[in-house]
Structures are given as structure tokens and as C-alpha cells.
N, C-alpha and C positions, 0 to 999 in steps of 0.2 A: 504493500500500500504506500504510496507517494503523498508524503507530509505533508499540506500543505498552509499558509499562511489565510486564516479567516477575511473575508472584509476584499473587494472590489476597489481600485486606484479610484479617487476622486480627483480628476482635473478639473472641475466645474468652477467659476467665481461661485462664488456664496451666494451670489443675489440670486442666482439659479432658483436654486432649493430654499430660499427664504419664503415662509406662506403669511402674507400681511392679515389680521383680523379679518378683513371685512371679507377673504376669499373662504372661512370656513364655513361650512354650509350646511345646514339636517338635510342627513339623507345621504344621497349619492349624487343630487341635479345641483349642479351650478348655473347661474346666468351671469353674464358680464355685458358690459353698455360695448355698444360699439356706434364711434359718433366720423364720421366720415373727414371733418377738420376745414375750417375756413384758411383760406389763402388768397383769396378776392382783394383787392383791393375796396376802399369806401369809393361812392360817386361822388362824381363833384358838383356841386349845388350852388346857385346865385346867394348871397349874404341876405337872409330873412328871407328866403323863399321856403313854402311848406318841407316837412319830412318826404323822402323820398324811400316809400315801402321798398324793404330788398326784401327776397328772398332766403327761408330759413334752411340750414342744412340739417339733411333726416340726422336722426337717433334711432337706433335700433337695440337688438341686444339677441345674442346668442347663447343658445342652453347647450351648457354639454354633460354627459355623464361620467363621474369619477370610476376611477378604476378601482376592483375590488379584491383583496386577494386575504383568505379565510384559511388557518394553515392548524394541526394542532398535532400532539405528541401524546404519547400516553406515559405516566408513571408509574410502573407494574409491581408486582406484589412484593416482587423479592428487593424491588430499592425502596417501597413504603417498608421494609422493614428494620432495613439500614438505614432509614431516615428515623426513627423509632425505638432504635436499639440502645440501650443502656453503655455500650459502650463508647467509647469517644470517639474512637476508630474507626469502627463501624460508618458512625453517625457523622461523621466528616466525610467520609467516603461517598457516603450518599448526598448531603449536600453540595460538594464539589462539583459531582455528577448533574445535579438538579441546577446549579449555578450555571453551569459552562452550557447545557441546552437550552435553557433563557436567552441567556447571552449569542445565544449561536443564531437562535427563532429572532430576535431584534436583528440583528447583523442582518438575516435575510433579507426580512424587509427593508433595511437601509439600502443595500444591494439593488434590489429592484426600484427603490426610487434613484437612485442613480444612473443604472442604464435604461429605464423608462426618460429618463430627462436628454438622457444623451441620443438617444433614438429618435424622440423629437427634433431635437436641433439639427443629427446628420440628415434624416432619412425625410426627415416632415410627417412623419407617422410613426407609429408605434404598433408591432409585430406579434404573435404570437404562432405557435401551430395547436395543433386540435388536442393535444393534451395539457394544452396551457404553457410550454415554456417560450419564455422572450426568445426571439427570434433577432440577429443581429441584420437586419436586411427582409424584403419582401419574400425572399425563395422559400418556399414550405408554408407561407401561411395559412390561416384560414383567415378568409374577410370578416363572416362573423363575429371574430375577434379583434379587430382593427382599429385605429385612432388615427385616421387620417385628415391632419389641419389643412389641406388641401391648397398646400403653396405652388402658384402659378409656372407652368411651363417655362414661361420668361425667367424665371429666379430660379431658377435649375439648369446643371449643366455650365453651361457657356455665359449664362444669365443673358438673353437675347444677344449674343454677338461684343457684349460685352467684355468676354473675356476673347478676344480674337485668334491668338496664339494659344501653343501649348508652353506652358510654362518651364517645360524642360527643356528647351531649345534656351542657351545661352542669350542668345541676343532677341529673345522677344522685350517689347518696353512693360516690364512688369508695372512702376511705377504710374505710367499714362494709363494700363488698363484699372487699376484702384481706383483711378481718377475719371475712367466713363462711367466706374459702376458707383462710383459717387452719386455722380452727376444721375445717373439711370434713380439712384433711390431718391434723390432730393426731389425726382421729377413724378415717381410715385406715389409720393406717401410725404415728401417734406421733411423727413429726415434723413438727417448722416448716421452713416456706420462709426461706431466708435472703437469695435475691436473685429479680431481674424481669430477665431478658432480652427486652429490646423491640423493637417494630419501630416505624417512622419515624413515625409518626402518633401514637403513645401518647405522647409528650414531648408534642404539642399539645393532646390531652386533658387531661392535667395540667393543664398552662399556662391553658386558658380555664376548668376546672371549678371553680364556686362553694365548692365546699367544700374542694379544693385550694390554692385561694388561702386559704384561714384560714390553714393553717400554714404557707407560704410566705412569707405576708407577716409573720409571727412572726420569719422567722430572715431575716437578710440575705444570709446566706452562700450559702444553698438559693436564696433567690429571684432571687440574681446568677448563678449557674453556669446556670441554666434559660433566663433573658434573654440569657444573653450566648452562650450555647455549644447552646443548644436542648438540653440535656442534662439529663436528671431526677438530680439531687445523693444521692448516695450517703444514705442516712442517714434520708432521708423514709420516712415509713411504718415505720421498723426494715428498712429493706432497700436491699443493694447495688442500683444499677440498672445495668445493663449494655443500653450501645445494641448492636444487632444491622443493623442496617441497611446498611453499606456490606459485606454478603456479596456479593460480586458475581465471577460467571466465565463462562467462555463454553462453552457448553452441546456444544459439536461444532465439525467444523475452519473452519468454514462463518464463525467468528467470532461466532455467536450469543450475543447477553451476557443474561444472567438475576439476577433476585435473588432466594438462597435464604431469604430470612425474609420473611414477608406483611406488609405497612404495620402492620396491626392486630392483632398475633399479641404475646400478653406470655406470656411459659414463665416461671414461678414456679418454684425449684429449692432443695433445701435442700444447708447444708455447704459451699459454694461457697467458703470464708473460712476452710474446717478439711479441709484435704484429708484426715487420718487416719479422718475420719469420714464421705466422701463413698465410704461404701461402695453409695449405691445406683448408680453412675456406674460406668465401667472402659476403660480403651483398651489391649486385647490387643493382643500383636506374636506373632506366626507363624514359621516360622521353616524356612530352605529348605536344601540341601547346595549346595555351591559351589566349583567347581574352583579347584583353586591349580596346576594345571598341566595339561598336554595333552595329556603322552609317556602312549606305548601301552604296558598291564601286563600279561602272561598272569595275572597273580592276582589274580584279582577285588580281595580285601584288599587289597593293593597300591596298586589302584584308588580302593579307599575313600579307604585314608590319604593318596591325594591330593587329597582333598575338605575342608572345614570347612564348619560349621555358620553361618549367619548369621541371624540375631533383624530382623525389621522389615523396614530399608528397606535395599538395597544395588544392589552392578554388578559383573560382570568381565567380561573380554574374552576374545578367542579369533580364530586366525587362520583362514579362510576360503579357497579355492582357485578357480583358474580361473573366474574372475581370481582375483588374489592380493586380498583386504582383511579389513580389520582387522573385526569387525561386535562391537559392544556392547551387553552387556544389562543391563538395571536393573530392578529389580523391589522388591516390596512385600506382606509377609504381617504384614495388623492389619485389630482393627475397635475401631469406637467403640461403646461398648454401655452400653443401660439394663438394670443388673440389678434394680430395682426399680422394674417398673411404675406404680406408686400412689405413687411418690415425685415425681414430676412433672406439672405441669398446663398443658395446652395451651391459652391462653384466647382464645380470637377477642372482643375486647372491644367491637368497632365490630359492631350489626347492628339 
């Protein structure tokens, strides 16, 4: 059996996985405002002539359903008695045991909110196949399972012609091309990108491209963190760069390991640096009822008020019969969501 290390690489900014108040939600239904955004200029009117009615721009709003994932363990008779044993030994042993499968059942769920978030950003959707496991990519899916934010054709790939070259040819103008897809997002949506989430190979584009090295070789500081660390330097181009490459987990029990972001995959994202403003982004939390006790009520109410409400990620237990064990359940109501399609651009830069 191959040892290995609990817990999934998180390269994500924080702002990622941060869930504000107002996204937690009863139930599993979220809705969020989507307002289209003024850009118009005012009319110009003679001094003291009437108001001049403009027109108002929609508001709408979109419902989506959070993702549900219900997981549990059993505590079987022979550690209910190690956990109950008079001697110390024992009774460590069995708590250890009972500690490290908690521990392990949270991990999971940490896991899957990380490569659900990372699946979004690479893929624009979120995968599964018909026995439930995350899926790094559409191949095996089942639709019925699917979370797809349905980011436009244009912002995929090449992002309309965009990205015109392939970035591994030395003398493409990397630099001019950030600057169409600039220009392409100011012209969609009104804002700028403020960072590059990359995958393994675009740090070596950089690095050998002719025209990259002009301003690299300008600043010392950029051109050492790249040399030294294979890491494109915050700052180049006006933009964070966020490596994405060590996304790596194991696809099924089988131990299949995969990597969720493509060598050549750079996501361009704006606000990354201003969480108040990273309204096109969101990470809802769901929210389930959850017993605080077991005893039996003839009154329904009664029943209830032995319940409480829990937001996100949690567990409780409950004792089982014939045989006697403990069985534990942990579970998870969230999703990671793009609320604004045309805010993000998916770019396959190598082709």
C-alpha cells in the first residue's frame, strides 16, 4: 500500500473559497441579482429645459442549485469497545482511530470544495460520472450531473481570435495579445482582468518569448523569481499571476490521480485583489436540518425543536442497532459559481 499525504494542493487566492453572509441560503436554491450595468453616457439638455426620461437597464436574477454531497462511516462493535474499555490503552487506541476518520471525512469534503472550484474556473463547468466521482474534464460524464455556467464560445479557446498565435512559438507578441483580450473584456462587460491563473507550461512561454524577455530583462526582481522559482512575478503585464498546476486528486477509490488544470490553459479573471468587487464570482453554502438528539416525540414540533439548522459543511452521529454501533454522517451543501459569464476567459494559449 502506497503512503500517502491526506489533503488536495490548494492554489486558489482565498477570495475563491471565501462565502460572504448574504450567499448562505435554507435549503439547496440560491438566487443572485444579475443587473446588466450602465455605460451610456447622460444626454445633453438646454439649461432649464424639462427632464429628459432615459431608459432603465433590466435586473434580473438567477437561481441555481447547490451541490450536495451526504457521506457516512460506521463505528463497529469491536472499537465501541475500545472506546469503553477501562483501560487507557485500549481506550486511546480507539479514540485515535475515531479522531483520524473525522478528521479524514472533513478533509474530504475540503477536497471536493477545492476541485469543484477549480473545475469551474478551468472547464466552466463542473463534472461528475454516474457513480458520483469528480470528473477532471467532460470525458465520462453524465449530464444529469453537470454544473455548467455556460461561458460563451468567444471566451474559450483563442477567446474570438484574441489570442492569435500559439504561445509557444518564441516570437508570437504575447504582450499585444493581453492587450486585445483586454480590450475584448472592457468591450464586454467593462471590466479589466486583474490576474492569469496558469497552467504548467505558460511560465515557459514567458520565459523563452522574444518579446517577454524585453521586460524581464528591464526589472531584476521579475527576471529572478521566473529563473529561480519557474514562477511568472506578480506585476508583469499589470497582472497577478497565479500558478495553477499542482491541482492534483485522485479521480475514484481505485487511486487514480489526475490534474485538474490543462499545461496550457491561462483563465484571465478580474477583482481577484478586491474581493468587495468580485461580484462576478460566488461560493454559496446550502444548508441542511440536523438532529441534536434521538429521543422519540409524539409532537411533530417537539421533533423539530430537536433539530438545528446547519450552513455548509458538517457531521452528527446517531446510534444504530443489532449490532449495537455508532454510524456517522458528514455532509456538504455549496457551490462554486460564475455569476458572470463574460467576466472570465478560458484561453488554450498552446495550438
Amino acid at each position: 500500500m502506497r503512503i500517502k499525504a491526506s489533503g488536495v494542493p490548494n492554489p486558489l487566492p482565498p477570495e475563491f473559497m471565501a462565502v460572504a453572509d448574504g450567499n448562505r441560503v435554507l435549503g439547496d436554491q440560491a438566487k443572485y441579482i444579475r443587473i446588466s450595468g450602465e455605460r451610456r453616457t447622460a444626454k445633453r439638455s438646454k439649461y432649464g429645459a424639462p427632464a429628459i426620461r432615459r431608459s432603465l437597464r433590466d435586473i434580473g436574477d438567477a437561481r441555481v442549485r447547490c451541490l450536495y454531497n451526504f457521506e457516512s462511516f460506521s463505528i463497529e462493535m469491536t472499537m465501541l469497545m475500545k472506546l469503553m474499555a477501562f483501560e487507557r490503552y485500549a481506550q486511546d487506541e480507539g479514540m485515535d482511530w475515531v479522531r483520524y476518520q473525522i478528521e479524514e471525512a472533513a478533509r474530504r469534503q475540503q477536497n471536493t470544495r477545492i476541485i469543484t472550484t477549480l473545475s469551474a474556473l478551468a472547464n466552466g463547468a463542473i463534472y461528475w460520472d454516474g457513480d458520483g466521482n469528480l470528473l477532471p474534464n467532460s470525458s465520462g460524464a453524465n449530464t444529469d450531473f453537470t454544473v455548467d455556467f455556460a461561458i460563451p464560445a468567444t471566451h474559450k479557446n483563442q477567446c474570438n481570435g484574441n489570442i492569435p498565435a500559439s504561445w509557444a512559438l518564441v516570437n508570437t507578441d504575447i504582450p499585444d495579445a493581453i492587450n486585445r483580450l483586454q480590450l475584448f473584456s472592457l468591450d464586454e462587460t467593462g471590466m479589466e482582468f486583474t490576474a492569469c491563473l496558469y497552467g504548467k507550461n505558460v511560465s515557459k512561454y514567458i520565459r523563452q518569448n522574444s518579446f517577454c524577455q524585453t521586460f524581464l530583462s528591464r526589472n531584476e526582481t521579475w527576471n529572478g523569481k521566473l529563473t529561480k522559482t519557474n514562477e511568472i512575478p506578480d506585476g508583469l503585464f499589470g497582472l497577478q499571476w497565479k500558478p495553477m498546476w499542482k491541482s492534483l486528486y485522485e479521480t475514484d477509490d481505485n487511486g487514480t490521480v489526475a490534474n485538474m488544470w490543462p499545461d496550457d490553459l491561462a483563465v484571465f479573471v478580474p477583482n481577484v485583489d478586491q474581493p468587495e468587487k468580485m461580484t462576478w464570482w460566488a461560493m454559496f453554502e446550502g444548508s441542511i436540518p440536523v438532529p441534536k438528539t434521538i429521543d422519540v416525540q409524539r409532537d411533530p414540533l417537539a421533533a423539530i425543536r430537536g433539530a438545528e439548522i446547519v450552513y455548509g459543511m458538517g457531521s452528527y452521529s446517531a446510534v444504530s442497532l443489532a449490532p449495537l454501533a455508532a454510524e456517522v454522517y458528514h455532509f456538504d451543501v455549496f457551490l462554486p459559481a460564475i455569476r458572470n459569464e463574460k467576466a472570465i476567459f478560458l484561453a488554450t494559449v498552446a495550438f
